[in-house]
PyMOL Python script that loads the backbone (N, CA, C, O; Angstrom):
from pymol import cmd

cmd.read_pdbstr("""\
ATOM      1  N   UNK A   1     -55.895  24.220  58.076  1.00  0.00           N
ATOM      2  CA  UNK A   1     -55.643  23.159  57.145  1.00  0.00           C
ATOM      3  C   UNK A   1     -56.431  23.451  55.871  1.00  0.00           C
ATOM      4  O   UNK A   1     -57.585  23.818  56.091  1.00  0.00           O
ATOM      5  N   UNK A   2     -56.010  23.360  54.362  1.00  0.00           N
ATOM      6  CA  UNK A   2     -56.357  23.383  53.325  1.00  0.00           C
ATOM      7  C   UNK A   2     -56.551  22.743  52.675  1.00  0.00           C
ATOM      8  O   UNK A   2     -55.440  22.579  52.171  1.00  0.00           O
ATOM      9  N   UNK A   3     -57.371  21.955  52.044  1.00  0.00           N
ATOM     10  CA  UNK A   3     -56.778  20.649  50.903  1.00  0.00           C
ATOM     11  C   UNK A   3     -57.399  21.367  49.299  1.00  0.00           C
ATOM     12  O   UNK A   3     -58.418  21.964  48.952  1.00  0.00           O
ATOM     13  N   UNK A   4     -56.312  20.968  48.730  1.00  0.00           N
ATOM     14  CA  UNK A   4     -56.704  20.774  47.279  1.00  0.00           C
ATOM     15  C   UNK A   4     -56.962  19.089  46.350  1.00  0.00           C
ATOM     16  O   UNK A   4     -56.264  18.080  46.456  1.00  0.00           O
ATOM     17  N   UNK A   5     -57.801  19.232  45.758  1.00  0.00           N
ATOM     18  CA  UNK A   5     -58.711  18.533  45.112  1.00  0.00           C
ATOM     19  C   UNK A   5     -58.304  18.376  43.608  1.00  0.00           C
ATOM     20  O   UNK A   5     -58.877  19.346  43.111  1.00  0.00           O
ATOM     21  N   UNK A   6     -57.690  17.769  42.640  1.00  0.00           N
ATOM     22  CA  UNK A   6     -57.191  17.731  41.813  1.00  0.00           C
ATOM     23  C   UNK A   6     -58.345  16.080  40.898  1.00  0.00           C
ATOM     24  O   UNK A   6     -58.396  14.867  41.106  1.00  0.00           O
ATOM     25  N   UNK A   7     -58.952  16.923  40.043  1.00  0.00           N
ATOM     26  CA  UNK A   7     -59.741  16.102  39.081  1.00  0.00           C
ATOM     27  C   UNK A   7     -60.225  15.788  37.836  1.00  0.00           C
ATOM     28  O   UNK A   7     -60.522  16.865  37.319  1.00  0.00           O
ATOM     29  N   UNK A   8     -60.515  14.692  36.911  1.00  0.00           N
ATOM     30  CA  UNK A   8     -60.704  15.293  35.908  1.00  0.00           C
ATOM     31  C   UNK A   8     -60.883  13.933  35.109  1.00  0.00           C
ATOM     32  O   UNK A   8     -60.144  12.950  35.050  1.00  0.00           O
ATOM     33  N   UNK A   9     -61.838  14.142  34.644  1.00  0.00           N
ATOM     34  CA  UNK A   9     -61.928  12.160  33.465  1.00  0.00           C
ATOM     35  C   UNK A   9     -61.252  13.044  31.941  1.00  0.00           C
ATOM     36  O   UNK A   9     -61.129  12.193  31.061  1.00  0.00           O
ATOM     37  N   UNK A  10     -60.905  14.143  31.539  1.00  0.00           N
ATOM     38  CA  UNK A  10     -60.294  13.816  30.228  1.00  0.00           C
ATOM     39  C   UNK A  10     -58.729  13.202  30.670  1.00  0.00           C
ATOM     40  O   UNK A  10     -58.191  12.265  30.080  1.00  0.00           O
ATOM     41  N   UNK A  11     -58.090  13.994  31.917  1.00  0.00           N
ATOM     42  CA  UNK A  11     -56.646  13.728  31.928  1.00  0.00           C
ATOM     43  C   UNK A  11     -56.175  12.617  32.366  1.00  0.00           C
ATOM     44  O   UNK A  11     -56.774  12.152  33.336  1.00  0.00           O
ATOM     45  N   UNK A  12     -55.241  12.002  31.944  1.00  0.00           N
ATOM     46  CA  UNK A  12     -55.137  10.260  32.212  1.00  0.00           C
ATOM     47  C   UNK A  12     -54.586  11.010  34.031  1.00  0.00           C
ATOM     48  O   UNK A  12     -54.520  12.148  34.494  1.00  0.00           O
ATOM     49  N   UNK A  13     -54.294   9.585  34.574  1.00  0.00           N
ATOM     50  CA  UNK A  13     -53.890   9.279  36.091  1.00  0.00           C
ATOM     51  C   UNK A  13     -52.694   9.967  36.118  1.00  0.00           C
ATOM     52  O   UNK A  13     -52.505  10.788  37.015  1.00  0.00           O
ATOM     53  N   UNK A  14     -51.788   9.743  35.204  1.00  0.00           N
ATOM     54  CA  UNK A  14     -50.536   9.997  34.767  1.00  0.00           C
ATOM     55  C   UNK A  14     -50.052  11.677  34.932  1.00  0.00           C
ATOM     56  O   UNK A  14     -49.104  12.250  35.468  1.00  0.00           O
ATOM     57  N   UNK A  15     -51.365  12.135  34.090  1.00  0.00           N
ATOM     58  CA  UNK A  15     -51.572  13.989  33.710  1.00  0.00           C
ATOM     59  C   UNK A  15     -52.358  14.343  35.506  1.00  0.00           C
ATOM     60  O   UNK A  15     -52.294  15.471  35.994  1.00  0.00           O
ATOM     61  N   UNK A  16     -52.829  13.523  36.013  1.00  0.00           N
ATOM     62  CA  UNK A  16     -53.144  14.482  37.502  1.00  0.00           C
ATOM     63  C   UNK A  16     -52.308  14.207  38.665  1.00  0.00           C
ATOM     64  O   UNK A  16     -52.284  14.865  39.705  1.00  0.00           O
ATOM     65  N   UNK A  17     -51.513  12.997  38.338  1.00  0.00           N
ATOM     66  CA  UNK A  17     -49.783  12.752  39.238  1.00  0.00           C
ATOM     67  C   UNK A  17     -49.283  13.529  39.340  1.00  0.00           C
ATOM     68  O   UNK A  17     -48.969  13.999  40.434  1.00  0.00           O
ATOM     69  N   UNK A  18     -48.878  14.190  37.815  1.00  0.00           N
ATOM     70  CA  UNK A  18     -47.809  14.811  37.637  1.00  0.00           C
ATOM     71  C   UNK A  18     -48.502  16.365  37.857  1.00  0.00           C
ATOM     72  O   UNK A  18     -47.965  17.147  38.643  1.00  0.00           O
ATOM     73  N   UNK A  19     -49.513  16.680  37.239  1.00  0.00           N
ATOM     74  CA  UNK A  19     -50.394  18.030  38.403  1.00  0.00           C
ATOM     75  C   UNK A  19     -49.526  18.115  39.648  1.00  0.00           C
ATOM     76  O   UNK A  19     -48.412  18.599  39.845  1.00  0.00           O
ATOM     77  N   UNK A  20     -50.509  17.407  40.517  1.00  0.00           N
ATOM     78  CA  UNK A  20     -50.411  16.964  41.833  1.00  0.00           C
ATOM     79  C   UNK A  20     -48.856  17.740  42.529  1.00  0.00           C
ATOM     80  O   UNK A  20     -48.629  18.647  43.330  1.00  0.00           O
ATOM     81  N   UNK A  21     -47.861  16.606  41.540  1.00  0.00           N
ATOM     82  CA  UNK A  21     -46.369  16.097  42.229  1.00  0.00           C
ATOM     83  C   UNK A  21     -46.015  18.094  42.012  1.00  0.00           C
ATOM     84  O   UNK A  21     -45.640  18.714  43.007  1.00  0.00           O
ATOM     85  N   UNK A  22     -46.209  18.862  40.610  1.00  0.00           N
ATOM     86  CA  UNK A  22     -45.954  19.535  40.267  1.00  0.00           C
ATOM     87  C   UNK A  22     -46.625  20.944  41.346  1.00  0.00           C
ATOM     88  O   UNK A  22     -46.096  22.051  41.449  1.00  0.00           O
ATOM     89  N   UNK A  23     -47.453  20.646  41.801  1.00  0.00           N
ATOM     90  CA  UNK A  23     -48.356  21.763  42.623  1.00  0.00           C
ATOM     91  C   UNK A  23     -47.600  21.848  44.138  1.00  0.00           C
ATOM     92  O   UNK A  23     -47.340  22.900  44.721  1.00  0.00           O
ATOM     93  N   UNK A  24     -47.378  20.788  44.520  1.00  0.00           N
ATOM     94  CA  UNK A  24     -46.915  20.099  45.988  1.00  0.00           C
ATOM     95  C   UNK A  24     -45.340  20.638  46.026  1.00  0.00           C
ATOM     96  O   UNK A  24     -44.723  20.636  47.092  1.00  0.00           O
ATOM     97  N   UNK A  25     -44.664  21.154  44.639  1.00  0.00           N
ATOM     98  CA  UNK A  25     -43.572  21.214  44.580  1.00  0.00           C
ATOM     99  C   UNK A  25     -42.976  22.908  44.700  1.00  0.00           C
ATOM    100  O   UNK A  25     -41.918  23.378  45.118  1.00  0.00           O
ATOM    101  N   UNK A  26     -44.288  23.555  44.080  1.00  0.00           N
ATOM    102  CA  UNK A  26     -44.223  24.616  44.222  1.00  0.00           C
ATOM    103  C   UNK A  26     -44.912  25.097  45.554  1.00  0.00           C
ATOM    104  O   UNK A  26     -44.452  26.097  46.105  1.00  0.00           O
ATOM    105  N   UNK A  27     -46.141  24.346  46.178  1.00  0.00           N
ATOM    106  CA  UNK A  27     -46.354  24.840  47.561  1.00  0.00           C
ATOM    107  C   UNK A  27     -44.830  24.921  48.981  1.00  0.00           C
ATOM    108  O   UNK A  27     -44.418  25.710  49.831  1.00  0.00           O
ATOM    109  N   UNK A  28     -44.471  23.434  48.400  1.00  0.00           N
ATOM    110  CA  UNK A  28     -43.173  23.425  49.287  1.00  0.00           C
ATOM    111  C   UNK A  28     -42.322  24.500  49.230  1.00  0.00           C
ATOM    112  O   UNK A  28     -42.074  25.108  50.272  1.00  0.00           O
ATOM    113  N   UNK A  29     -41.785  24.870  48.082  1.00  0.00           N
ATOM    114  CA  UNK A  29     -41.012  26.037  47.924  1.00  0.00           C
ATOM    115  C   UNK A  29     -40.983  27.207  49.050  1.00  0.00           C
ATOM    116  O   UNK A  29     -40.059  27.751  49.654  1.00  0.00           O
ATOM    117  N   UNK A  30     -42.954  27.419  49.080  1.00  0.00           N
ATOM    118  CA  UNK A  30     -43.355  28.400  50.213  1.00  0.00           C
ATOM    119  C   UNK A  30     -43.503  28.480  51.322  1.00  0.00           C
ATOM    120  O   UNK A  30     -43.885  29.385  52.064  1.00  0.00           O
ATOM    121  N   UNK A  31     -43.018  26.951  51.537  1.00  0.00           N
ATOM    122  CA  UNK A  31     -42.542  26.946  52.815  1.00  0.00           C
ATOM    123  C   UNK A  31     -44.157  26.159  53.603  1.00  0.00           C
ATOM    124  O   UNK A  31     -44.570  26.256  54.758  1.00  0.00           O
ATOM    125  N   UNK A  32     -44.712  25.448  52.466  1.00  0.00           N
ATOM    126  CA  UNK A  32     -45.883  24.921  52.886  1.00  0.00           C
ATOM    127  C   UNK A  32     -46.035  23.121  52.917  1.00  0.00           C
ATOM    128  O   UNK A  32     -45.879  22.370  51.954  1.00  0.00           O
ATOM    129  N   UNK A  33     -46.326  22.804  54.098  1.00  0.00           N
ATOM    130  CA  UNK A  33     -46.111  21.286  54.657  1.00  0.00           C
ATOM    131  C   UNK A  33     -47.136  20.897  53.750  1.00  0.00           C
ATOM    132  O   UNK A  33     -48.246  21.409  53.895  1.00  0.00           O
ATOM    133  N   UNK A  34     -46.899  19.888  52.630  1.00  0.00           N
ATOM    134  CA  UNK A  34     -47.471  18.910  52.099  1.00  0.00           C
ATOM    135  C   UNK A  34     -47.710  17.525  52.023  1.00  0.00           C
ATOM    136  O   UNK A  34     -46.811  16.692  52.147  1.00  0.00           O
ATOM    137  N   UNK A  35     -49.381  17.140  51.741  1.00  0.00           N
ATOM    138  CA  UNK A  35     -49.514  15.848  51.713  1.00  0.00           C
ATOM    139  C   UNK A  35     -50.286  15.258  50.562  1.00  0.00           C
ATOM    140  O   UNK A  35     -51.485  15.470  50.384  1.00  0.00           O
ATOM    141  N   UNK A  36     -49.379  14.354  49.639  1.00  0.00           N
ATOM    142  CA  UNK A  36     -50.263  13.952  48.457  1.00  0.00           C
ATOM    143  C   UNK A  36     -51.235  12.206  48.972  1.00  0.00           C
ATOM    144  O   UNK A  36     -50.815  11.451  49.848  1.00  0.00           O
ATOM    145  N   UNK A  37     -52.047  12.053  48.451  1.00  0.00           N
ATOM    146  CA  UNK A  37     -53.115  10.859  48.659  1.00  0.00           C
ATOM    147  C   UNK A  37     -53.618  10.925  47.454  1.00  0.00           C
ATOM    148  O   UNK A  37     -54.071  11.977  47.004  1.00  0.00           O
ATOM    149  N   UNK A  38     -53.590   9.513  46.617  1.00  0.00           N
ATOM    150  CA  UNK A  38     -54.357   8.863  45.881  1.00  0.00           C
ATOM    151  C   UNK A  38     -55.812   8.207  45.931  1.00  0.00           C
ATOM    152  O   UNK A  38     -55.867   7.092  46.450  1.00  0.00           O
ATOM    153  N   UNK A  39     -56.547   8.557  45.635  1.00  0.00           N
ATOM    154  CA  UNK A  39     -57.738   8.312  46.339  1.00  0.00           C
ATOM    155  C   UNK A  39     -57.949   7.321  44.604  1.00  0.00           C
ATOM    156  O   UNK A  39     -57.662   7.685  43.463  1.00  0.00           O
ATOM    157  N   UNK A  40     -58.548   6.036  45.104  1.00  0.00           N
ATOM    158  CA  UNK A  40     -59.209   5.258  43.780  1.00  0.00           C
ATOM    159  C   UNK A  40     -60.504   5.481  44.070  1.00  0.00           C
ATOM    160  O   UNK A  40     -61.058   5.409  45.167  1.00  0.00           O
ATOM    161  N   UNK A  41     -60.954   5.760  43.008  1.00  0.00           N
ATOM    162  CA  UNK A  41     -62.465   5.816  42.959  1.00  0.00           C
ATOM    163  C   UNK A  41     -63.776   4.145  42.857  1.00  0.00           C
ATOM    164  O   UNK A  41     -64.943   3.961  43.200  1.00  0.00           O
ATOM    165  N   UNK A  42     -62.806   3.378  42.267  1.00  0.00           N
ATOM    166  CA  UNK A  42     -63.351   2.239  41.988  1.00  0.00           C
ATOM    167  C   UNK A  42     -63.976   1.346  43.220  1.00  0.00           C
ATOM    168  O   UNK A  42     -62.931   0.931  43.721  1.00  0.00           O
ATOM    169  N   UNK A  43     -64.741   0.950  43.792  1.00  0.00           N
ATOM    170  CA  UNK A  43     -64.989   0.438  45.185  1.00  0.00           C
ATOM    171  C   UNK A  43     -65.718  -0.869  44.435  1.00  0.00           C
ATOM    172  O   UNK A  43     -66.860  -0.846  43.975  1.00  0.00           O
ATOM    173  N   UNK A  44     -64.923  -1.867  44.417  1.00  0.00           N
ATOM    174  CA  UNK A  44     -64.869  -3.114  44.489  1.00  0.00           C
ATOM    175  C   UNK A  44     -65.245  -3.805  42.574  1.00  0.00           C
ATOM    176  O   UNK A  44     -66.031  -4.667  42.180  1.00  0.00           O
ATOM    177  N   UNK A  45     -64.246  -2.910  41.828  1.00  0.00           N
ATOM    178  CA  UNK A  45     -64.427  -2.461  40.520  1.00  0.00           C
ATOM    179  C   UNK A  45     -63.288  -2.368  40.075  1.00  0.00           C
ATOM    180  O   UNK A  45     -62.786  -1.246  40.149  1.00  0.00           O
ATOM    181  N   UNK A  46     -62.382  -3.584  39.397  1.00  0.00           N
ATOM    182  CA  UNK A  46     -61.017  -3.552  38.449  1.00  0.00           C
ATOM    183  C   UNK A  46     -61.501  -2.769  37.309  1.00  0.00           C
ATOM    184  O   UNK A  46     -62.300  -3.198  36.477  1.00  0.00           O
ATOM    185  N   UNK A  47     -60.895  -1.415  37.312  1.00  0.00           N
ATOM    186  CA  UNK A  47     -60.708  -0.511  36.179  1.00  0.00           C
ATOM    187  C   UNK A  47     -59.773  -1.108  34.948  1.00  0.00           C
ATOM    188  O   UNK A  47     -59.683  -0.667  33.802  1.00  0.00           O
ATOM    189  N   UNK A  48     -59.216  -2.059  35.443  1.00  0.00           N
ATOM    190  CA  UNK A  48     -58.437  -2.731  33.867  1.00  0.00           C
ATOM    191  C   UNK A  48     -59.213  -3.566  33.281  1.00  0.00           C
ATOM    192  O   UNK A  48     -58.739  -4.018  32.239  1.00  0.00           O
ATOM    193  N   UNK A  49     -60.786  -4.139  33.720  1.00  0.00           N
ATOM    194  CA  UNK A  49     -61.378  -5.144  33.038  1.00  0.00           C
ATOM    195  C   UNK A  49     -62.409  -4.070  32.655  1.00  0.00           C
ATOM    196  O   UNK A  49     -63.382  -4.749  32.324  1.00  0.00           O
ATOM    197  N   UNK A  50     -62.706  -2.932  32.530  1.00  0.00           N
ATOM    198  CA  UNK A  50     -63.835  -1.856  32.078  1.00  0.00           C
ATOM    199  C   UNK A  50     -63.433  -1.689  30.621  1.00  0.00           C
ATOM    200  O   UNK A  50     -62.273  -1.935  30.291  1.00  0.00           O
ATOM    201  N   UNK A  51     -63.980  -1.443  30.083  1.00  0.00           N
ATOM    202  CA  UNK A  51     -64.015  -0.308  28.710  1.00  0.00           C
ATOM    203  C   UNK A  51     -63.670   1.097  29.060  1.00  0.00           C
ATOM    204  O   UNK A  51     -64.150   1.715  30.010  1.00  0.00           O
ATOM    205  N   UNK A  52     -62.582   1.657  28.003  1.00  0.00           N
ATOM    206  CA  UNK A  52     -62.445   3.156  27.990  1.00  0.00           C
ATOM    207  C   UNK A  52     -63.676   4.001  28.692  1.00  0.00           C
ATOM    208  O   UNK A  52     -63.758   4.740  29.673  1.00  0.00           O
ATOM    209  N   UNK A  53     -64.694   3.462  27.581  1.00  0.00           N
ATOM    210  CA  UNK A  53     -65.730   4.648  27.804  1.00  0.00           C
ATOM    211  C   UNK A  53     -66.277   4.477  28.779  1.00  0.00           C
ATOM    212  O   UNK A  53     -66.790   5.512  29.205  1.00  0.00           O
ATOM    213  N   UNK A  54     -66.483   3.295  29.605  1.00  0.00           N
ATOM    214  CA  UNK A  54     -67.151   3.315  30.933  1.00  0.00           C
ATOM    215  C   UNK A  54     -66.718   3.993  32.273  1.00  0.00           C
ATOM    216  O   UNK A  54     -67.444   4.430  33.166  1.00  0.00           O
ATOM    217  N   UNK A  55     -65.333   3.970  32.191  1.00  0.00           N
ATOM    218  CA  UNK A  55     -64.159   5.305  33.140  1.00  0.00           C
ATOM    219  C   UNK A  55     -64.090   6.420  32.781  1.00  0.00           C
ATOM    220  O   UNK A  55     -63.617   7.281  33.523  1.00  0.00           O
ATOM    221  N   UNK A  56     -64.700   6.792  31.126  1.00  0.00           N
ATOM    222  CA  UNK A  56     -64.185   8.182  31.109  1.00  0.00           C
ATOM    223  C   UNK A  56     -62.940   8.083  30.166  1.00  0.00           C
ATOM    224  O   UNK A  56     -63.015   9.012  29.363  1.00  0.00           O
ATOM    225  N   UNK A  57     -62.086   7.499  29.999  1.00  0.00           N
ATOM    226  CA  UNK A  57     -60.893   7.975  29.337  1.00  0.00           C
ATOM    227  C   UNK A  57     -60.908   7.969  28.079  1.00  0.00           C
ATOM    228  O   UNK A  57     -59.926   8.360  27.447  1.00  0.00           O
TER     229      UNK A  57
END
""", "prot")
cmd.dss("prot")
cmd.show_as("cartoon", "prot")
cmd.util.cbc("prot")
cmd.orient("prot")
């Protein structure tokens, strides 16, 4: 079993989805069983009531 790790505070959520969806698409190709997971980082922390700069973006 392998996992890849896909991260990054410049690229919005949006730019490591589409990573992600885009990586998973070409592993499949090779004939490789994939599994994507969203992991939130926030633990008990609405990221829509933060400031930009306090997330990073």
């Amino acid at each position: 079993m392998h996992y890849v790790f896909i991260t990054g505070g410049v690229s919005s959520s949006l730019g490591k989805g589409l990573a992600a969806a885009t990586l998973a698409s070409l592993l499949q190709l090779r004939n490789f069983k994939v599994r994507i997971r969203k992991l939130d980082p926030y633990l008990n922390v609405d990221p829509g009531t933060m400031s930009p700069y306090q997330h990073g973006e």
